[in-house]
N, CA, C and O atoms as a DFTB+ gen file, in Angstrom:
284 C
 N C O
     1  1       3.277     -14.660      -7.433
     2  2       2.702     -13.350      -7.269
     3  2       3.383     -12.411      -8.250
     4  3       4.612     -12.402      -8.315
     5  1       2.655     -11.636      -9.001
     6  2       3.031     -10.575     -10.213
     7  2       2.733      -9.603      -9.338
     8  3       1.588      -9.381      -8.944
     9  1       4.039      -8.794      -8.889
    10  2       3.684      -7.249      -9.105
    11  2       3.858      -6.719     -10.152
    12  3       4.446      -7.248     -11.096
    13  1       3.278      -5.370     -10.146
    14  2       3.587      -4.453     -10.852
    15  2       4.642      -3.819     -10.630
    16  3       4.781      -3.448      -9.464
    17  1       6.053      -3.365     -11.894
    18  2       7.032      -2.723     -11.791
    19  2       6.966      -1.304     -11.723
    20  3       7.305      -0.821     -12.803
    21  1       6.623      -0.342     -10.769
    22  2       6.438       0.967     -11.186
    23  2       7.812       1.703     -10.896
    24  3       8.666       1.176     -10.183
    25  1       7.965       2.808     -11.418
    26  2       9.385       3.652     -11.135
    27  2       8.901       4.621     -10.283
    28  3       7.749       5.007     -10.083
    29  1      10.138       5.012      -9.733
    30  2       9.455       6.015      -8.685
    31  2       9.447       7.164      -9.246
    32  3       9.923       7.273     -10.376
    33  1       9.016       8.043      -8.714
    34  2       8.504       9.495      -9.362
    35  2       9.802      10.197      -8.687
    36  3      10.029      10.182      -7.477
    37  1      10.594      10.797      -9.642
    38  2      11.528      12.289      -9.557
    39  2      11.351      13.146      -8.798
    40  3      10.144      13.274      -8.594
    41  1      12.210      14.141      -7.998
    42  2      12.007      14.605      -6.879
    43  2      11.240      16.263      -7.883
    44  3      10.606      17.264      -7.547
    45  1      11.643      15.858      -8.822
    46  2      10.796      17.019      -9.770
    47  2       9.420      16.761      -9.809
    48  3       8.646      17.712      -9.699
    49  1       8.932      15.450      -9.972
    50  2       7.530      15.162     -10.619
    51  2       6.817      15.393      -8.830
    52  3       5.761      15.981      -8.598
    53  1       7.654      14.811      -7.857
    54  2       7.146      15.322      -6.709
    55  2       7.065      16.046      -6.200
    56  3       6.364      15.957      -5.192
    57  1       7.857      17.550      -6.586
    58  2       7.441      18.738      -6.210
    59  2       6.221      19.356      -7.380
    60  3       5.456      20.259      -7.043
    61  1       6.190      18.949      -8.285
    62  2       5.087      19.517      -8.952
    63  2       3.987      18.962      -8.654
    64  3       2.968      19.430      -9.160
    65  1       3.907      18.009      -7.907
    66  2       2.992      16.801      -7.669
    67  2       2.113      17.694      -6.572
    68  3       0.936      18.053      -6.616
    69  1       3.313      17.945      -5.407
    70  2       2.566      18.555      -4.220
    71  2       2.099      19.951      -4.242
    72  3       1.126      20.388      -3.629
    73  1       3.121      20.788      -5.233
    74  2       2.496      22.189      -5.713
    75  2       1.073      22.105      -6.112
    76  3       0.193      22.929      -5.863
    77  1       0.972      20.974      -6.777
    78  2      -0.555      20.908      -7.812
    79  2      -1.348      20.725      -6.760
    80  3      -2.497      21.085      -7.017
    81  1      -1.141      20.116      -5.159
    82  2      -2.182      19.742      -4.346
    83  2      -2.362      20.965      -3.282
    84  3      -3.294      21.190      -2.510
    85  1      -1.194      21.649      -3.500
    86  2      -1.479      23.276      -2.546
    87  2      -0.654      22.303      -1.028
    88  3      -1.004      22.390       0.149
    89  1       0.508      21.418      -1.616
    90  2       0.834      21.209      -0.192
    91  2       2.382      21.686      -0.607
    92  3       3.108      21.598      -1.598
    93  1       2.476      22.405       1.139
    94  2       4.159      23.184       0.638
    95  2       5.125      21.421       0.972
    96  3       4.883      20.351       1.529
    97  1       6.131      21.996       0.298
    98  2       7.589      20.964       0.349
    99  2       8.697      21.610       0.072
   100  3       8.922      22.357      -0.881
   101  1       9.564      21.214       1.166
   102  2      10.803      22.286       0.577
   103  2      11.906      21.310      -0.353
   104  3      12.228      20.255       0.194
   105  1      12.378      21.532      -1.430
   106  2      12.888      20.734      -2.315
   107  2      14.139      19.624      -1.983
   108  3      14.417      18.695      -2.742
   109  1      14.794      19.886      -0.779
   110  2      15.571      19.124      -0.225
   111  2      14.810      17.633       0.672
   112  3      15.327      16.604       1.108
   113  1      13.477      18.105       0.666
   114  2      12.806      16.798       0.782
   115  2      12.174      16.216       0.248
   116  3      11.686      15.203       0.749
   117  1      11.784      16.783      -1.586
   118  2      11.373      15.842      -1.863
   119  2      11.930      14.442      -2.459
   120  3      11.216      13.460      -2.666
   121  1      13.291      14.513      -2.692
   122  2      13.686      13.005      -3.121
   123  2      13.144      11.695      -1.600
   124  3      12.844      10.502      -1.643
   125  1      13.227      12.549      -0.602
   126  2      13.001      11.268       0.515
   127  2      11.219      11.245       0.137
   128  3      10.715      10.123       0.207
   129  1      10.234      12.454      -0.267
   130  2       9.192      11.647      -0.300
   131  2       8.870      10.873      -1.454
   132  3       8.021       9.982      -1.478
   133  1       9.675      11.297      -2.540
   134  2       9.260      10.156      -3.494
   135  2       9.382       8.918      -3.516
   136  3       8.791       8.141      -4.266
   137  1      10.567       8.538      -2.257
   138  2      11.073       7.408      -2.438
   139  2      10.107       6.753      -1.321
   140  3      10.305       5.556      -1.114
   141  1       8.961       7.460      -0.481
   142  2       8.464       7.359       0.881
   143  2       6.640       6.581      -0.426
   144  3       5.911       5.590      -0.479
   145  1       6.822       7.820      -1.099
   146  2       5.449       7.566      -2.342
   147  2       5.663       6.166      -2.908
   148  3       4.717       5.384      -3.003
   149  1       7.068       5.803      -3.333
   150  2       7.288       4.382      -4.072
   151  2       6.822       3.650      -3.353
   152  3       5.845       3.010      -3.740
   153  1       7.276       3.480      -2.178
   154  2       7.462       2.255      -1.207
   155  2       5.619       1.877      -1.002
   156  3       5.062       0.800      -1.215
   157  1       5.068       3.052      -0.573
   158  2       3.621       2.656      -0.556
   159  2       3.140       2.669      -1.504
   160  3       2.028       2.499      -1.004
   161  1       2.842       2.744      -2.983
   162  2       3.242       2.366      -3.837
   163  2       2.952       0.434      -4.122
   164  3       2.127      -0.443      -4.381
   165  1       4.243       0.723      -3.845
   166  2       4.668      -0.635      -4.109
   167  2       3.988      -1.511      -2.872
   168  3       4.047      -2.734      -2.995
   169  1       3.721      -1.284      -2.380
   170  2       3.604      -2.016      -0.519
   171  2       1.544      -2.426      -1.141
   172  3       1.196      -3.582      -1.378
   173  1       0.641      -1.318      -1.257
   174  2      -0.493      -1.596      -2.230
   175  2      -0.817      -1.968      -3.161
   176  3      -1.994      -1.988      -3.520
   177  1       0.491      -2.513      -4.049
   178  2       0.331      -3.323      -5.056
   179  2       0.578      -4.825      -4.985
   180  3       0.161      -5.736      -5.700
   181  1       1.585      -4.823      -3.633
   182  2       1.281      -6.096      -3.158
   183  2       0.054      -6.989      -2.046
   184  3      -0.235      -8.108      -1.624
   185  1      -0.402      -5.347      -1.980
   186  2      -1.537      -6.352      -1.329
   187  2      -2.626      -6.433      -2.158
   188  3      -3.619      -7.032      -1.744
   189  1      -2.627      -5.884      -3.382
   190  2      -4.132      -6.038      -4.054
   191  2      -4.131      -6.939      -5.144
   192  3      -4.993      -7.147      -5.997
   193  1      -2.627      -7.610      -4.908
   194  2      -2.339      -9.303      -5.555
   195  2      -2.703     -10.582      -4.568
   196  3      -2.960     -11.731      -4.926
   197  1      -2.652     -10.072      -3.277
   198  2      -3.353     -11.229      -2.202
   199  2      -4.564     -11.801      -2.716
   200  3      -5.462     -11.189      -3.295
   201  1      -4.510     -13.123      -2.436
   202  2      -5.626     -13.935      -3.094
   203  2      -6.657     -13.895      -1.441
   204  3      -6.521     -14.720      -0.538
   205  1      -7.733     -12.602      -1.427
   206  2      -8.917     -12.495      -0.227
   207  2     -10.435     -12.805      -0.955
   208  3     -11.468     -12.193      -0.685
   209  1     -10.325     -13.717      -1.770
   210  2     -11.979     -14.520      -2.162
   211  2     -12.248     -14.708      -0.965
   212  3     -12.888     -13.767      -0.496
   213  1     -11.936     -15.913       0.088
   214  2     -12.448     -16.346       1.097
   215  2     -11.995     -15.383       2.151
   216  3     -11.017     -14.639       2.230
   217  1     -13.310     -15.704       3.161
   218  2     -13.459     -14.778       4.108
   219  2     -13.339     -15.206       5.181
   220  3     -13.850     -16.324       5.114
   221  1     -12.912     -15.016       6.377
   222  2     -13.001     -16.255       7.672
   223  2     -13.066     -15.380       8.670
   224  3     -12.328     -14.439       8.964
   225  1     -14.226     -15.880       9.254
   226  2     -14.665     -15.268      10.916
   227  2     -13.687     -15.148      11.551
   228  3     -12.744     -15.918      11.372
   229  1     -13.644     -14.252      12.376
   230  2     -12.642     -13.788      13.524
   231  2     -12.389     -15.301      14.134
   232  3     -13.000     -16.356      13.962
   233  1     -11.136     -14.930      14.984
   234  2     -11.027     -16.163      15.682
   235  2     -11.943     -16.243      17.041
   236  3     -12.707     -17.194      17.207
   237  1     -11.851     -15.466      17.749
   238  2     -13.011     -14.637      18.730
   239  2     -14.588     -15.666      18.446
   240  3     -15.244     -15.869      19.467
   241  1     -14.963     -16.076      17.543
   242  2     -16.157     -16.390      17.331
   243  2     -16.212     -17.985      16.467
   244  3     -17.159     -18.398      15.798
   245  1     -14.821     -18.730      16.740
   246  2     -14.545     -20.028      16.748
   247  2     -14.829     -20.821      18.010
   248  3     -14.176     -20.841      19.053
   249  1     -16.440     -21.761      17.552
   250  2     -16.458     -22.976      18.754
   251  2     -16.223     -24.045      18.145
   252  3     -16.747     -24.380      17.082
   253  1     -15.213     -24.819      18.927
   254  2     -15.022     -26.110      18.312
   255  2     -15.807     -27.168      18.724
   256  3     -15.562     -28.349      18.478
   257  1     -17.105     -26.592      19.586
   258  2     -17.871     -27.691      19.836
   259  2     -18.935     -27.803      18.970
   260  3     -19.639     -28.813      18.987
   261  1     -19.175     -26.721      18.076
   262  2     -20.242     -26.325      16.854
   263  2     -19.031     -27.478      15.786
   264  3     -19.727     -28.309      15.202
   265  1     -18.606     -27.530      15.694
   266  2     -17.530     -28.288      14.229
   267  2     -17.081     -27.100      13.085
   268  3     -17.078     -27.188      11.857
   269  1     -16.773     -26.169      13.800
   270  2     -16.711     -24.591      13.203
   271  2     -15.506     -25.227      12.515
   272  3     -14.983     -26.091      13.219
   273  1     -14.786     -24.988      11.049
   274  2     -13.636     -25.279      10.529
   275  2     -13.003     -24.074      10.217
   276  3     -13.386     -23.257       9.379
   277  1     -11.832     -23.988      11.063
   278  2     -10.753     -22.721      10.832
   279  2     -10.440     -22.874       9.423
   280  3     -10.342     -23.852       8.683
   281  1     -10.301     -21.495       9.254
   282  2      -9.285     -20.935       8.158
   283  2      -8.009     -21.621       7.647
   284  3      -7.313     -21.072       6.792
């Protein structure tokens, strides 16, 4: 699995970040949200490396008397 290496964004780039969106932040928090932004971030880049081609019915709607083949 390849992620992507991203850096996290500066507690600078994140207060200008949230100024630009009209959301207040007081500057003593933004180093915890940038590091809150990385993590998800990073957390969506590992899931949009998951290999989901195949699709598999709920388990809920497995009969094994049909010859239904699990996932």
């Amino acid at each position: 699995m390849t992620v992507q290496n991203v850096s996290p964004m500066s507690a600078e780039e994140t207060l200008a970040l949230a100024t630009s969106l009209g959301l207040p932040l007081d500057s003593e928090r933004a180093p915890l949200i940038a590091g809150v932004l990385h993590h998800i971030h990073t957390v969506i880049a590992r899931l949009d490396e998951l290999p989901i081609d195949e699709s598999c019915t709920p388990s809920f709607t497995f009969d094994a008397s049909q010859g239904n083949q699990p996932c």
